[in-house]
C-alpha positions, 0 to 999 in steps of 0.5 A, a space after each residue: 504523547 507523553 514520555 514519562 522522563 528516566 533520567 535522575 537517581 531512579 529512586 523508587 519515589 521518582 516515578 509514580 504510575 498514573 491514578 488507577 480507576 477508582 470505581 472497578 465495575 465488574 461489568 466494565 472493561 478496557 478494551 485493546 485493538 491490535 494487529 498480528 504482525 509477520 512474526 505472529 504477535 500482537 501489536 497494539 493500535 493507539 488508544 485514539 486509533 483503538 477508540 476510533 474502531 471501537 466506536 466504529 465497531 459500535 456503530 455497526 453493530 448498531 446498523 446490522 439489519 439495516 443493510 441498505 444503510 451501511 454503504 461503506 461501514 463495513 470498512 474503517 479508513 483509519 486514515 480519518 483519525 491517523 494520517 500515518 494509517 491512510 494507507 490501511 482499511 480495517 474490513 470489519 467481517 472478516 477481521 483483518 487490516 488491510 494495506 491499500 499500497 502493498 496489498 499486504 493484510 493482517 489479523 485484528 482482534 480485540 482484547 479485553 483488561 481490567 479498568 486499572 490496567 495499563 491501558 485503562 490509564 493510556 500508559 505504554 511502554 517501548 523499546 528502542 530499536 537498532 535504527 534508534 526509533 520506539 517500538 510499543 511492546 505487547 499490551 500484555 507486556 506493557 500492562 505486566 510492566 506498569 504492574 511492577 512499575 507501580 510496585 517499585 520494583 528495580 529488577 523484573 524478568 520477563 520469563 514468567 512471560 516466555 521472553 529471556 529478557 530482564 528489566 531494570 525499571 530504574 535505569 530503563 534498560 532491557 537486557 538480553 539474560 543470553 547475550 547481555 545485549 541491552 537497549 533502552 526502553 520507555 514509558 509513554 502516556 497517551 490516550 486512554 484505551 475505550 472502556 465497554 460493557 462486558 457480558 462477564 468477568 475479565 480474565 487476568 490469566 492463560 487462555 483457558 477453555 471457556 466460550 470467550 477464549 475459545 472464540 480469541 483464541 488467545 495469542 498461541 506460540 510464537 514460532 520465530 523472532 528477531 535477535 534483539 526484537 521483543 520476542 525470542 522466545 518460542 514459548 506460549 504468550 500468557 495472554 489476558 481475555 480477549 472478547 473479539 466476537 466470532 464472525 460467521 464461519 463464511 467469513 472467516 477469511 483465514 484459519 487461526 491462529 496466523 495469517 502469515 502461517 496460512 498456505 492457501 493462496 489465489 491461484 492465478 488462473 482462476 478469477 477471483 470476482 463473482 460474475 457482474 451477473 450474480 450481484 444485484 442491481 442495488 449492490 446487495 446479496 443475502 448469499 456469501 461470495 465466494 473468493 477462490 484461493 489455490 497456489 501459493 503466491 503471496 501478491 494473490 493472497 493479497 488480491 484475496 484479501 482485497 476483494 474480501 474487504 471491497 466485498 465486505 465495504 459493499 455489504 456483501 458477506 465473503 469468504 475465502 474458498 479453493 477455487 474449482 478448477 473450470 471456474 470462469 466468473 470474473 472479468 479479467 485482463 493481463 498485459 505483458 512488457 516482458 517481450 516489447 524491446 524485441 518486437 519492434 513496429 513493422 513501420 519503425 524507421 531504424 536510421 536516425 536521419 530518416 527520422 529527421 527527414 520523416 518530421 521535418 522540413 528543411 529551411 533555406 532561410 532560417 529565422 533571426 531567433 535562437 535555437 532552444 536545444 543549442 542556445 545558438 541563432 539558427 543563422 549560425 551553425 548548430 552548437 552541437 557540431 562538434 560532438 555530433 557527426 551525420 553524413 547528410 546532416 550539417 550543423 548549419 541546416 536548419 529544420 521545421 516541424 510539419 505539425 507545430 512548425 517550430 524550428 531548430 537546428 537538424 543537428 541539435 534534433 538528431 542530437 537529441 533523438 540520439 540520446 533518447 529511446 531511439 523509438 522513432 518518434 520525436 517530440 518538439 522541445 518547445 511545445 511538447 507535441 509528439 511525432 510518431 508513437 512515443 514509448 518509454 523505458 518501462 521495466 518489464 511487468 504485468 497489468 492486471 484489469 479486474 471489474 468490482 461490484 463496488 463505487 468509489 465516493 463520488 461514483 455511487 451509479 457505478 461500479 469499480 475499476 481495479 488495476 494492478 501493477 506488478 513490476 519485480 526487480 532487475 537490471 537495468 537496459 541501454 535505455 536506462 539512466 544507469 545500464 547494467 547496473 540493478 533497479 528497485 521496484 518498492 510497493 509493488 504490486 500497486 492497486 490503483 481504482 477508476 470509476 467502471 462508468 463510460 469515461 473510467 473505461 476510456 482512461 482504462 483503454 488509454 492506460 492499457 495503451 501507455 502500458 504497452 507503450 512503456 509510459 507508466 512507470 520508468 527508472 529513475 529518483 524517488 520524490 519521496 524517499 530520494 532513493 536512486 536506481 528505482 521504479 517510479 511514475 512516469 508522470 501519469 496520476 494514478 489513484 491508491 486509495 478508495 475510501 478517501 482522498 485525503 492524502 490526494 490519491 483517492 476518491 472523491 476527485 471530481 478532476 481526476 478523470 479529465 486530468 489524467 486524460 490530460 497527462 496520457 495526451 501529454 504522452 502521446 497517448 489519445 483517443 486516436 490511438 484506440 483504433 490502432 
């Protein structure tokens, strides 16, 4: 990206705009793709990331009637040609974007400009926000802006657009005509936006009744904003034509003009998945299925949108309907943590000295080595003797394990056992194998089981398994590291996928049982953003992506399956456990 530089005199000659098209085919345009966001405003992709759709939208296009053949093109990873987008999926029959991580989705569409607008050059522009990063304003704005740029003109006022702001084009300062605040603004040369056939003529004005308007429905009202944002008014958008082609009315996954205006939602009591039954063996259907909504609850409107693009990926059409209130057609299980601290196992043993007695044998005469808790020989007596006091436990006893025979001080263990979860289980501090049933200090949260008529790359013979996590805020116990004071839970609710094939299942049957185990996730420190106090993974791999894996958390991973089985055995968690 190029950053056209705004510093000097500002003079008139300074900056000139990039060469306009010289040839302007009326039957040729510029073509934008943009996303709504949360205030209901257009947000421009980048032109590499809007030539990639645009050709992927081609080749589908190209495909219809050959359903056999599309696999997975009824869904754009844009993570192909962003790495920043990995998280997002475009699902091309319902029009909208999907994010994978927070199950959040969003509006696409695709609007139209003239060969020499700015787009049509690869030239935008931005504004600073208050963290001090750049932010593109709407297409529509940047092209008005590049007009007057090229005009040089000084001073432009965006209410012709419905904003109350005002630009000064030779100091790059946007400026609030209310409150006087001001900010820097950009302009920036990139790629170049797609140039396509058109049936018509461009528009360059409001939407207006014809077929192309009606189908875009331009970019409406805005109905509220952000003090410093770019949209603080509550005025139309002037928007330029837009050709985003109408999808079948059984696809329309939400009514326009806003997803985040939109009140139905999935209810959480009916399913959400057509039977295995009603879907045929190749994975097909000429019927559309229907992907039921009914309360209001923004994580079940994202598992709606989620299905409808699984859905669309397999070729399947879909829609979003109210569901019947007797509907039963999918699979579906819930697990709940809410009440583990208090239903303690029948056979737990309270007494922590019981427990010393229960997994270990003592010695009379220890081995001349030391002892890995205390660093002390195991001759001499336990370096935690004085910080720690038993009644029948003396800092010269020395113990062995019954299973893996390696031996410490009887102190040092209770020490350790202390101040741990108290649970009733022990874990050698040598080799890591594990004494009674371990648990953890999961917070408490649901485990949503649903089963998908679609494959993961790598697994084209079977279907898919979708988990979802949902763990909210709260305070922390005395198991945690900090007790009392309050924890994060970022990116919940979190969707993770196994293969439904004979092993998937069983690292399904083993995760429900860390689950209830309180192993999969824990309080503690990010390794990615460093935060403090929040809900991590408690070192189980799990898998947030479907269409790839080049992030390393998706599909196909030919390790995955024995690799988890691995870290659930490390947690005490193996196929023994599944008749219990």
């Amino acid at each position: 990206m190029a950053v056209v530089p705004s510093a000097g005199s500002g003079a008139a000659g300074t900056f000139g705009p990039l060469a306009a098209v010289p040839f302007l085919h009326p039957n040729m345009a510029v073509a934008v793709w943009e996303w709504k966001n949360e205030f209901n405003c257009w947000r421009p992709y980048s032109g590499k990331v809007s030539c990639y759709i645009e050709q992927f939208m081609q080749a589908h296009q190209n495909q219809k009637g050959h359903r056999a053949a599309l696999g997975n093109a009824s869904s754009i990873c844009l993570g192909q040609v962003d790495s920043r987008l990995a998280p997002y999926i475009i699902d091309i029959p319902n029009m909208v974007q999907f994010r994978q991580d927070t199950g959040t989705v969003r509006n696409v569409q695709k609007t139209l400009y003239p060969l020499n607008s700015a787009p049509g050059c690869g030239v935008y522009w931005e504004w600073m926000t208050d963290e001090g990063s750049w932010t593109a304003y709407e297409m529509a704005v940047s092209d008005f802006l590049e007009k007057c740029f090229a005009a040089r003109q000084h001073i432009v006022d965006l209410g012709c657009l419905g904003y109350n702001y005002s630009i000064d084009l030779n100091c790059f300062i946007q400026t609030n005509k209310t409150s006087g605040f001001q900010r820097k603004i950009q302009r920036c040369v990139d790629t170049p936006y797609p140039v396509i056939p058109t049936a018509g003529p461009v528009h360059k004005a409001a939407t207006c009744s014809c077929q192309q308007c009606l189908v875009s429905g331009g970019v409406g009202p805005i109905p509220s904003r952000l003090r410093h944002s770019m949209s603080n008014q509550l005025n139309s958008f002037p928007s330029l034509g837009s050709s985003q082609s109408p999808p079948a009315a059984s696809s329309v996954p939400y009514a326009k003009p806003s997803l985040s205006g939109t009140k139905s939602r999935l209810s959480a009591n009916s399913p959400w998945l057509p039977a295995a039954g009603n879907v045929p063996s190749n994975g097909f259907s000429s019927l559309s299925l229907s992907v039921p909504l009914q309360r209001h609850n923004k994580v079940h409107q994202a598992l709606a949108g989620m299905t409808s693009i699984l859905l669309s990926a397999a070729g399947l059409p879909s829609c979003l309907s109210h569901a019947p209130p007797s509907a039963s057609t999918a699979t579906k299980t819930r697990s709940s943590v809410k009440k583990l601290r208090k239903m303690p196992r029948k056979d737990a043993i309270s007494d922590p000295e019981q427990i010393m007695k229960k997994f270990l044998d003592k010695i009379d005469s220890p081995p001349d080595e030391d002892c890995i808790i205390c660093m002390e020989k195991l001759t001499a007596a336990s370096g935690y003797g004085d910080v720690t006091q038993s009644k029948t436990v003396q800092p010269e006893m020395v113990g062995k394990l019954k299973k893996c025979g390696h031996a410490f001080h009887m102190l040092c263990l209770l020490a350790m056992y202390n101040n741990g979860n108290k649970d009733g289980s022990l874990q050698c501090p040598s080799c890591k194998a594990i004494y009674g049933e371990k648990t953890g200090t999961q917070p408490s949260g649901k485990m949503d089981v649903y089963t998908l008529p679609h494959s993961l790359p790598g697994h084209p013979d079977c279907g898919t398994i979708h988990i979802m996590y949902t763990i909210v805020p709260g305070i922390q116990g005395p198991e945690h590291p900090n007790p009392g004071k309050p924890y994060t839970a970022r990116g919940f609710p979190r969707h993770c996928f196994l293969p439904d094939n004979s092993k998937g299942r069983k690292v399904l049957e083993l995760l429900h049982v860390a689950w209830k185990r309180r192993l999969v996730f824990t309080v503690g420190v990010s390794s990615t953003t460093g935060e403090t106090d929040t809900v991590v993974w408690n070192e189980i791999h799990h898998k947030t992506e479907m269409g790839s894996n080049k992030s390393g958390h998706g599909f196909p991973d030919p390790n995955y399956l024995n690799n988890v089985l691995a870290e659930l055995a490390a947690q005490g968690v193996t196929e023994d456990c599944l008749g219990h």
